[in-house]
C-alpha positions in Angstrom: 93.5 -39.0 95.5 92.6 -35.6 97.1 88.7 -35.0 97.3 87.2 -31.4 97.1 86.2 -30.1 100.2 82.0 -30.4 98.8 82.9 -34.0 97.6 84.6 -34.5 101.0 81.3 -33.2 103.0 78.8 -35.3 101.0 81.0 -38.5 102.3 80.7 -37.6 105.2 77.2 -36.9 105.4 76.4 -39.6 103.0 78.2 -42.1 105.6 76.5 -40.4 108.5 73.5 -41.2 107.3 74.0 -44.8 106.3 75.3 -44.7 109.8 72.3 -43.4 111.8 69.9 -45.5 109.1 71.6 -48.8 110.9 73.3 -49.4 107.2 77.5 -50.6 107.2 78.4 -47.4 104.8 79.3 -49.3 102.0 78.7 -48.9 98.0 77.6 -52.0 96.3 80.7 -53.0 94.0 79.5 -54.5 91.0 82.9 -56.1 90.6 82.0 -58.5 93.7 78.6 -58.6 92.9 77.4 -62.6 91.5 78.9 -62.9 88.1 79.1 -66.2 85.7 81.6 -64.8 84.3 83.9 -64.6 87.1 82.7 -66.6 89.7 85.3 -69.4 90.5 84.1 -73.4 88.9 84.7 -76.7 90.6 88.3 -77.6 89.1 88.4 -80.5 86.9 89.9 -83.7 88.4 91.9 -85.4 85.5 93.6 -88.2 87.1 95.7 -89.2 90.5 99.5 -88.6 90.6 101.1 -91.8 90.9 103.5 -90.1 92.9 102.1 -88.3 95.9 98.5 -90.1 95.8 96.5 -86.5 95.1 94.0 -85.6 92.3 95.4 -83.8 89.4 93.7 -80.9 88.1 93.1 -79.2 85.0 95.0 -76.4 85.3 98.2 -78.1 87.1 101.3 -78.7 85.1 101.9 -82.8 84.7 103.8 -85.4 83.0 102.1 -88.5 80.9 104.5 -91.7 81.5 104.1 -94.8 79.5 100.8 -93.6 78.2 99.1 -94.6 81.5 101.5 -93.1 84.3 100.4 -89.6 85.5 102.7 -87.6 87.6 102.4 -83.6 88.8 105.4 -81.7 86.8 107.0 -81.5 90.6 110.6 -82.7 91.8 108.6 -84.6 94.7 106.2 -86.4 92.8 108.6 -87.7 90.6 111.0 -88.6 92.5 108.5 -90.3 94.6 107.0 -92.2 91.8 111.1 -93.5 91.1 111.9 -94.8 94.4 108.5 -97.0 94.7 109.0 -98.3 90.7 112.9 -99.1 90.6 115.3 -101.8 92.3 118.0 -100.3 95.0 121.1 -101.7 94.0 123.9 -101.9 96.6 127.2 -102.4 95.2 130.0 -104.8 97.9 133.7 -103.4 97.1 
């Protein structure tokens, strides 16, 4: 964005200022500013994942098994959950 030269010189002496008054020079931005709206919550835990052990949030992607089993939609986690809950079977030729 190019800045007339008058808009350029009241920066300046606008920062100078802020400067010399011990202030950082910086403009207030209401977008950072405390906001319900926007501030971040405290996810929701809504179970464990019987695969990897963690919590499950609200907002993650996962997979009801058998009604009671809850797993993160991962290739990990599933597989994971597998492994513990089946049999190995090792076939003698």
């Amino acid at each position: 964005m190019i800045f007339s030269n008058h808009r350029k010189n009241f920066c300046n002496r606008w920062l100078y200022s802020e400067f010399k008054r011990g202030g950082n020079g910086m403009i207030e931005n209401p977008m950072v500013l405390p906001n319900k709206r926007f501030d971040p919550v405290e996810p929701k835990v809504i179970g464990t994942c019987e695969g990897c052990g963690e919590d499950v949030l609200h907002y993650e992607e996962a997979i009801e098994f058998d009604g009671d089993v809850l797993l993160h939609d991962e290739f990990d986690c599933i597989t994971e959950y597998v492994r513990r809950h089946s049999t190995e079977v090792i076939y003698d030729y």
